[in-house]
N, C-alpha and C positions, 0 to 999 in steps of 0.2 A: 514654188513654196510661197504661201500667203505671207507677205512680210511687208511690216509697218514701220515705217521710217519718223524719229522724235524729233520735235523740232524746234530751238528754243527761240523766242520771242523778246528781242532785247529794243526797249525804246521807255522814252518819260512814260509815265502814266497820267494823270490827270487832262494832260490837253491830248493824246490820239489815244482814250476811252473807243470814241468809235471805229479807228483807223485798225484799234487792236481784235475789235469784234468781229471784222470784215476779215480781216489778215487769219482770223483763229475758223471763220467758219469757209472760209479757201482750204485751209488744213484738214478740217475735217472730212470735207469734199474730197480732198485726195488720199481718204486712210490715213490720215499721218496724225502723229499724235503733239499735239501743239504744249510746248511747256514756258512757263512762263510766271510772274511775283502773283497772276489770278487764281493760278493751278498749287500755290508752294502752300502744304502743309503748316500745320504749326505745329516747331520742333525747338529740341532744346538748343540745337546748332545756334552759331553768331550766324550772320544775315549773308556775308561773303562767303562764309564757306561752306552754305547752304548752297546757294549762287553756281558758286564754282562745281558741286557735285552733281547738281542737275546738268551742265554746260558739258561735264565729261558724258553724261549717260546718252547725249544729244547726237543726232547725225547730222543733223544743220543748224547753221546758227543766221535767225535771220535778224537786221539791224534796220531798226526806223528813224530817220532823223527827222525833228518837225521844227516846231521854233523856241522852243525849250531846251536847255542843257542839263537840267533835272538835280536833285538833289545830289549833294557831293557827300563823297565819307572823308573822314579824318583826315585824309592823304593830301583832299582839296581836288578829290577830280572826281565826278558823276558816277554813278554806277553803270550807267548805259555805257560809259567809254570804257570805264575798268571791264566790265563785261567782255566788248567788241575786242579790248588788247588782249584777254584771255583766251577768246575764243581763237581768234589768230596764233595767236602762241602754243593753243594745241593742236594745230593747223586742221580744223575744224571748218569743213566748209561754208565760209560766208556769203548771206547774200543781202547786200546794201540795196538801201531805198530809201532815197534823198528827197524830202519835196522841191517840185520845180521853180514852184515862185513865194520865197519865203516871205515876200513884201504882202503878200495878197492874205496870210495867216491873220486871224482877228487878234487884236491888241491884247485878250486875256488870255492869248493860248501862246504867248511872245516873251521872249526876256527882256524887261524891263531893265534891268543894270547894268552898264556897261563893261564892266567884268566878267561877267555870264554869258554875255555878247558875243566878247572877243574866244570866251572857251570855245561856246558852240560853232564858231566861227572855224578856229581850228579843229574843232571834233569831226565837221561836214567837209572838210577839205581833205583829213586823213583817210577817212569813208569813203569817197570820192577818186583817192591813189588807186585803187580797187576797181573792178565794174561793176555800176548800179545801174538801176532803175530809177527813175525821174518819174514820180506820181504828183496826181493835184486830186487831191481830196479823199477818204472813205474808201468810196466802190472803185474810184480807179485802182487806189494801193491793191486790193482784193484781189481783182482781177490780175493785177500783174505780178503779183507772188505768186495767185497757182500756177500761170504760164513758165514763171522762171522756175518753180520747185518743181514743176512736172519735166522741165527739161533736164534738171540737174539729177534725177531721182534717175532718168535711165542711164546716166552714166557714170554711176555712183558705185563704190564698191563698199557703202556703209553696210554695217550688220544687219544695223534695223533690230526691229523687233519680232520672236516668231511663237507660236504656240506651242508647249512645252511639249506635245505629242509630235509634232514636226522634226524638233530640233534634237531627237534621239537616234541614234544609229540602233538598227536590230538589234547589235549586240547590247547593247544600253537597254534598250526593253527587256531583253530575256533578261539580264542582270537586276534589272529593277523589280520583273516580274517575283524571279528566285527570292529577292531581297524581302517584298511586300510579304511569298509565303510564310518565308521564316518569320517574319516577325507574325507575323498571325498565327503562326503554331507557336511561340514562345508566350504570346500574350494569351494563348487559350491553355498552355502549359500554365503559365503564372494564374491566372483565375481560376484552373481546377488546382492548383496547389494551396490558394486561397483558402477558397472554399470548404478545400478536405478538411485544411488547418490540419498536419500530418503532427499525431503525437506519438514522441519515442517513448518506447516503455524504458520505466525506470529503472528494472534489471540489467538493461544492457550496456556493456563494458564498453567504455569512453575513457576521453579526457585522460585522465594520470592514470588510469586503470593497467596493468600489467599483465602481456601477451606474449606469451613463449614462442618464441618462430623460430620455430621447423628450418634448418639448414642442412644440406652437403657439402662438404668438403672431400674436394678431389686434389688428391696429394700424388706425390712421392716420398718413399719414404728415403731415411738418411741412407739406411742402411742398402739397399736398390740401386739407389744412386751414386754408393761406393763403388757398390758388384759390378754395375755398368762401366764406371770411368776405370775397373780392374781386369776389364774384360772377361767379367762373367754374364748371366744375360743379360737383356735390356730389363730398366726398370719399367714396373707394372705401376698404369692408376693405382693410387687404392680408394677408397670410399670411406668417411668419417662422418656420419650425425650426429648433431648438435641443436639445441635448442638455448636461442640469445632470447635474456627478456627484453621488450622494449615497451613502450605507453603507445597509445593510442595516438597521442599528441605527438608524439614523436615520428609516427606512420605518416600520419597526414602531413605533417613538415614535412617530410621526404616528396611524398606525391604531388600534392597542392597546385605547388608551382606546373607541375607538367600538363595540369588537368585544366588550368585554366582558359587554356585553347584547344582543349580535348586532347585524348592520349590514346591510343590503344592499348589493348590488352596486350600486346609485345611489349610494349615500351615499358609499361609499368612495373612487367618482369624484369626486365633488364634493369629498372631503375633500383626493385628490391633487392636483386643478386647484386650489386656493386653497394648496396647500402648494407647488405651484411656482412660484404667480405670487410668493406672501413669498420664495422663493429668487431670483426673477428682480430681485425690485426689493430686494433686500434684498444678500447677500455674491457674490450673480453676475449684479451689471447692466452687466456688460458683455461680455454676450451676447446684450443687448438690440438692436434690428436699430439702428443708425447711424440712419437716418435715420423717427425714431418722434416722433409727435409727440401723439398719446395711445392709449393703453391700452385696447384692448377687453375684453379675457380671456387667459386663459393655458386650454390645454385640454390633458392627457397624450394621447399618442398611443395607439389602440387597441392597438396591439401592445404599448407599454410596461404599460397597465392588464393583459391579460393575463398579462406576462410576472412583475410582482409578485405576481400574486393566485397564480398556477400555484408561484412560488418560497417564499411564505408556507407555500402547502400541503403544499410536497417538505418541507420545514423542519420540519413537525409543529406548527405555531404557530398556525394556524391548521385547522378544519373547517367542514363543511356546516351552515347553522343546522338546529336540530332542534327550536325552537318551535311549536305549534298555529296556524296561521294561518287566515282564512276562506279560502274557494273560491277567490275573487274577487283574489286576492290572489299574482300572478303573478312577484315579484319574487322574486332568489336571492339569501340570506341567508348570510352565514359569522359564524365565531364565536370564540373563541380555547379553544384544547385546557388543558392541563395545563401542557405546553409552554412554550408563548403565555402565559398568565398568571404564570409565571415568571420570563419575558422581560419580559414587562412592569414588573413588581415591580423587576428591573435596572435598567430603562430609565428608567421615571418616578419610582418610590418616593422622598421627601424622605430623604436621608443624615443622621445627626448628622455636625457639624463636624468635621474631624480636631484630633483634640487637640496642641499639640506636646506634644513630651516637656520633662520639666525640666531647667532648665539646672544643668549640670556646676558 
């Protein structure tokens, strides 16, 4: 797999300007992606912790010492050293490169103060605990970073870098593949929904509007279930219809939630028949047949299950589900539109309290 190893570039800048051009075009010589204060964006981040995010993204951290100890932050130590203790500390492979005869550096590329002196003095001695390389001048440094990073790279077990088609397992492409079509039939969904601009006619029954739904009740009666515990026969089902009003608004609260990750047409039933039997025994049981004496089920009438699924759909609140399913897998799924999830958001979303207003 083609993989490209980052590699961050930590030393002064103004006195090895050219030590860092030589060092950065070795890098690119060997595929490698050279990072460094030449390559940092401008960002809103502070400067260190810009720094520090680049040094984690890094698979090697390479350090130049020349005769500068470079500007300090607040702390009073260089950023080249704060760097070199980070990058150590996320044990982040280093590779040190000391010049070999600091006396031979020209007087304007030198520290002048002898406080600066004595830093860089300990900064080249800590670099040094370490194994380096010992260069004199530009092309020597050049040359002896690609030999050390070509050596370190075959025995490396960094990430690196790799091209986003590489770095997928099969199953990741079929997933992604799946992933792209759906959203390209959803956005070709949404641009023909657009475009229809779908308008409900204004005769049909919505919102608070009031729907008689078609129930059965499967009983026993009282008196059945005397005859049986008397040892006369077993008690018979019996069959009671009924028709509970409910709104519109009150259908889709029921359904809504289910739909929002699609539902099938089972579920939906099942969801209506346990929402009428809570209405039956709940604010309309006395619709309940007289003479009941326990509860088998409550089941929606097949005409009422179509007549809600077909009204949801005129209403735009609901669609056909449009998930992957296997073969095997014969059930019809709906879903909620654009719509429908707006409606929904009305219907269930938690309100803040109304505030009162203050008193006069």
């Amino acid at each position: 797999m083609d993989r490209r190893y980052q590699v961050f570039i930590s030393s002064t800048f103004t006195d090895l300007k050219d030590e860092r051009r030589e060092v950065i075009q070795a890098l690119l010589e060997l595929d490698c992606l050279p990072a460094g204060m030449e390559m940092f964006p401008a960002a809103n981040d502070d400067q260190w912790t810009l720094i520090k995010r680049v040094i984690n993204q890094s698979d090697f951290y390479v350090v130049i010492v020349g005769g500068r100890y470079g500007s300090m932050s607040e702390q009073g130590m260089s950023y080249t050293e704060m760097e070199y203790d980070y990058a150590v500390q996320q044990e982040i492979p280093v590779l040190g490169f000391v010049h070999a005869d600091p006396g031979s550096i020209p007087a304007n590329k030198t520290e002048m103060d002898a406080a600066a002196r004595e830093r860089l003095d300990k900064f080249r001695a800590k670099v040094q605990t370490k194994h380096v390389k010992m260069y004199n001048g530009a092309e020597d440094l050049g040359s002896k970073v690609s030999r050390a990073l070509n050596i370190a790279m075959r025995g490396t077990d960094a990430e690196g870098w790799v091209r986003g088609r590489y770095a997928m397992t099969p199953e990741a492409e079929t997933e992604v593949a799946q992933l792209r079509a759906q959203v390209a039939e959803l956005k070709q969904e949404a641009q023909s929904a657009k475009a229809a601009k779908v308008e409900i006619p204004d005769d049909l029954a919505s919102g608070a509007d009031v729907y008689e739904m078609q129930l059965t009740i499967d009983f026993y009666s009282a008196a059945a279930l005397y005859g049986q515990m008397t040892g006369y026969a077993p008690a018979e089902i019996l069959h009671h219809e009924t028709t509970v009003p409910v709104t519109w608004d009150e259908v889709m609260a029921e359904l809504a939630p289910r739909l929002v990750d699609e539902a099938s047409e089972q579920e939906l039933a099942n969801a209506l028949d346990s929402y009428g039997q809570r209405l039956l025994l709940g604010d309309h049981n006395e619709l309940l047949p007289s003479s009941l004496g326990e509860l088998v089920g409550v089941h929606l009438a097949s005409q009422a299950f179509d007549d809600i699924l077909m009204q949801l759909f005129a209403l735009n609140v609901t669609a056909h589900g449009t998930k992957p399913r296997g073969d095997g897998d014969r059930h019809k799924y709906w879903r909620l539109t654009e719509t429908g999830r707006d409606t929904l958001l009305r219907l269930r979303a938690i309100k803040k309290p109304a505030v009162a207003p203050p008193s006069p």
